[in-house]
N, C-alpha and C positions, 0 to 999 in steps of 0.2 A: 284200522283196528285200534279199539283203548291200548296206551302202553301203562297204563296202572290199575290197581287195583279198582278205585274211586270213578275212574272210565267206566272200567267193564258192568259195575252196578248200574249206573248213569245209564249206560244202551239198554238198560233190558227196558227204559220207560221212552228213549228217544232215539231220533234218527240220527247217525253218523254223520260228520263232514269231514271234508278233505283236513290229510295231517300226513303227518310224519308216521310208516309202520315199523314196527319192529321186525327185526329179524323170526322167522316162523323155524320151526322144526319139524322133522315127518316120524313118526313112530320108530325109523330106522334110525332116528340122528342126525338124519341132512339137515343141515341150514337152509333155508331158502328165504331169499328178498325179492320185494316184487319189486318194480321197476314202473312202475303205471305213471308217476311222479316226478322222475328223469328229468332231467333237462339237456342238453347239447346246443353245442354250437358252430357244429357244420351240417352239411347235410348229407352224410354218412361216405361220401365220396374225398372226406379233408377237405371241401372247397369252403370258403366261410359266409355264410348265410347272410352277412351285418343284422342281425341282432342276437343282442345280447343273453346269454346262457339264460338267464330269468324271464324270459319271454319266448322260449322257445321250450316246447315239452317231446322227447323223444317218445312214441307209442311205445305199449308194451306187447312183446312181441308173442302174439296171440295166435295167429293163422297156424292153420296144418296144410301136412303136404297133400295133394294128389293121391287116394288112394286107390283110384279105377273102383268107383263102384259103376254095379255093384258085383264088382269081384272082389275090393276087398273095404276092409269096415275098420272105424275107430270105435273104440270100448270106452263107457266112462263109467265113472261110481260119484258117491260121495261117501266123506267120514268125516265123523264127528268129530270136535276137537275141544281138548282140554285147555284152558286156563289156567298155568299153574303162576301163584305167586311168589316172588322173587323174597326168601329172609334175608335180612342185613347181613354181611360179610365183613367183616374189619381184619385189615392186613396191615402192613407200613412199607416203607421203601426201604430198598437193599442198597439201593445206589443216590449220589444226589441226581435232580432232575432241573436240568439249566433251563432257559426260557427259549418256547421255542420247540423244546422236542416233544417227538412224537411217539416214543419208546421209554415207558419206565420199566424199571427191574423190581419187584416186590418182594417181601418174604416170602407168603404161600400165594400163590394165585387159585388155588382150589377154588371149582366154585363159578369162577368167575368168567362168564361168557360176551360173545361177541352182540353187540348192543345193545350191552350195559351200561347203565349211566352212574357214575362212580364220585366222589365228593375228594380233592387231592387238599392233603394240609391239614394241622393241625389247630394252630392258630387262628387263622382265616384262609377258608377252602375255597377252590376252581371247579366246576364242573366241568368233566368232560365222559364222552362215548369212548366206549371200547371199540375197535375194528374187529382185532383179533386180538389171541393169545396164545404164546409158544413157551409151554414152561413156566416161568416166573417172568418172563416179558411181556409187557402188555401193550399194543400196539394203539392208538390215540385216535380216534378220528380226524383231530383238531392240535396243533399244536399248542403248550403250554402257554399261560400267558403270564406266568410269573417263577421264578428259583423255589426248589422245594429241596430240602437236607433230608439226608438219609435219616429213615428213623420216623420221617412226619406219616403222620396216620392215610389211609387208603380203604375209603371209604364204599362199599355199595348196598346203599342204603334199602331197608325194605316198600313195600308196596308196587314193584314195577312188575309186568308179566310176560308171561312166556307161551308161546302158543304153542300145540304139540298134537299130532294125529293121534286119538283115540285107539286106533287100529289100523290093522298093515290096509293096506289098497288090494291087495291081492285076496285078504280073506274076505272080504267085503263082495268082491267078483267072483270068489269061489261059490260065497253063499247065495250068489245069482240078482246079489242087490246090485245090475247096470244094465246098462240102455247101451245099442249101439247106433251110428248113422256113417253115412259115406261122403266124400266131396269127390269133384271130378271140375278140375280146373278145365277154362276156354282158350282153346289156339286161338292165333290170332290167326285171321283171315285175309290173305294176301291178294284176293281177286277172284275171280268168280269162272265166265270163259275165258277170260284175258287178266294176265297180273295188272294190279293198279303200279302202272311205272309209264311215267312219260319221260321226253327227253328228245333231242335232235335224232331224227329218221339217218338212214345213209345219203338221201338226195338234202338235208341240211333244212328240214323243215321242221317246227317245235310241232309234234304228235305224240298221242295218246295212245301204249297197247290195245293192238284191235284183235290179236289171236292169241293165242297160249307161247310161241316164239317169237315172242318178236325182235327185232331187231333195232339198236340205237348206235348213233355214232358219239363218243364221248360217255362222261359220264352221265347214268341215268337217274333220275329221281324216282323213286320208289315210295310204295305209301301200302296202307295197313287197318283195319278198322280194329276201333280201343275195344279193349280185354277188362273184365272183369276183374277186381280187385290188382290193379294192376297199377305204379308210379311211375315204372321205368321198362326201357324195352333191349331187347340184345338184336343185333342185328348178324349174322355168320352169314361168308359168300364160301363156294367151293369150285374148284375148276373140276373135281367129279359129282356125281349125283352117287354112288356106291363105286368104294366106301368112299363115305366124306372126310375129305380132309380138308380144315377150315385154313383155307388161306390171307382172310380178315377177320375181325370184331371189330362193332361200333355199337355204342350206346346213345338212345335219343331218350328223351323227355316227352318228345311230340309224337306224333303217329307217319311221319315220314322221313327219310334220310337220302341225301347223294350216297352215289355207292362208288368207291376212287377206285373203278375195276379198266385195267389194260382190252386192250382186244382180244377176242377169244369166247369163246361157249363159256357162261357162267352158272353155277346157282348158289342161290341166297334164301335162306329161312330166318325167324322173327320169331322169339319170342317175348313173354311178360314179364318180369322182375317183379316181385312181391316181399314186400322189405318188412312186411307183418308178418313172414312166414318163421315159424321158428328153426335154430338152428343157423350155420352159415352158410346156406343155402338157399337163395330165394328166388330161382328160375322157376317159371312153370313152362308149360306142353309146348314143342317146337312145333310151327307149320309148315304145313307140307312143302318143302322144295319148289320154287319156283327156275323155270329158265328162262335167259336169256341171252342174246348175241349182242358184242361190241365191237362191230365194225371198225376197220383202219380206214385212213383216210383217200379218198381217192381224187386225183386227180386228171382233169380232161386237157392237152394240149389245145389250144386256138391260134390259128394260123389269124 
């Protein structure tokens, strides 16, 4: 989105490229920043990727949940939105400002909002972005890069813009301007007549599930066919089938996992993680319970 006046003119004859957006507002007053432009550098788990923040882009987190259609539906609209432009604002500092900080104190801060780009000094000025403002503090995006004495000018200058919903979202859908559609996430699929799990038989032979019970000595390898919109998976075992009560987690990357289960009747279900999904939230549909048995070890005396 133009963050100036001289932009906004600019788009009505050309196509947009990537930049920097401003902070947006909704008819109500929320702020909202998009995120589409992120960067990080891990992979969402604190592990570290090796590379660098500038070559890694975090998605924006776009997906909706599961709504069982079509039992139930998502609503959408659109609204129009206003351009409003930013008049110059002239304030001073209440406090001095050392090098380095990221909190000045001004006389009025009226006026002056969060992703605003502001001109510091009298003599010869710094730019810098607002984050926030609480009162007369104005919090920095960037630290200072030079001493600034009470009293030097605080500048925000005009032609920058402010984006703002024309109308509530709700009058918009009152007046029957939206569309709806439904999603219905995919379980994953843990096997068919027999779970996909192999592993040592009780006679101590590497086999393949051949019926819906079967039975392994040691730990069994388990496997899954890939899911839809899906990066990562959850894996849960239960010593009941009702109610479940999970006595593991494991998270894979791949579409199979060892499962570190003692001996004894087990079941295990699988589902998707979806890291597009919004909210902190990003499971989708468990599969259906799968059984199996882990044999103890036997032994035959030989004379």
């Amino acid at each position: 989105m133009p963050m100036d006046v001289n932009g906004v003119n600019a788009a009505a004859n050309t196509f947009l490229g990537f930049g920097a957006e401003p902070t947006s507002q909704t008819f109500e007053g929320i702020n909202v920043t998009t995120n589409e432009m992120d960067t990080v550098s891990t992979d969402g788990d604190g592990n570290g990727t090796g590379l660098p923040p500038s070559q890694l882009v975090k998605p924006a987190r776009i997906d909706l949940w599961d709504s069982d259609w079509a039992g139930g539906s998502y609503y959408w609209t659109v609204v129009p939105v206003d351009a409003v432009a930013d008049q110059q604002i002239a304030t001073a500092l209440a406090a001095p400002a050392s090098v380095g900080a990221t909190t000045i104190t001004v006389v009025d801060a009226a006026g002056i909002l969060a992703g605003d780009a502001l001109q510091i000094g009298s003599s010869s000025h710094e730019n810098a972005v607002v984050q926030s403002v609480s009162g007369t503090a104005i919090t920095l995006s960037h630290g200072l890069s030079a001493f600034h004495a009470a009293g030097e000018d605080v500048v925000r200058p005009s032609g920058g813009v402010k984006y703002r919903d024309a109308e509530l979202t709700q009058d918009s859908c009152s007046s029957g301007r939206m569309l709806t559609f439904g999603k219905s996430s995919e379980p994953a699929v843990t096997g068919q007549a027999a779970p996909y799990a192999s592993g040592l038989s009780p006679e101590g032979k590497l086999v393949a599930a051949a019926n819906s019970k079967p039975k392994f000595y040691g730990q069994p390898l388990i496997a899954w066919q890939p899911t839809l919109a899906t990066d990562q998976y959850e894996v849960q075992w239960s010593r009941k089938l009702y109610p479940w009560r999970t006595a593991g987690t494991k998270f894979s990357w791949a579409t199979s996992l060892t499962l570190p289960l003692s001996p004894g009747t087990w079941y295990y279900r699988v589902r998707g993680l979806d890291s597009l999904l919004t909210g902190s939230k990003t499971q989708l549909t468990w599969s259906n319970p799968v059984r199996l048995v882990v044999t103890k070890p036997r032994f035959r005396v030989v004379h």
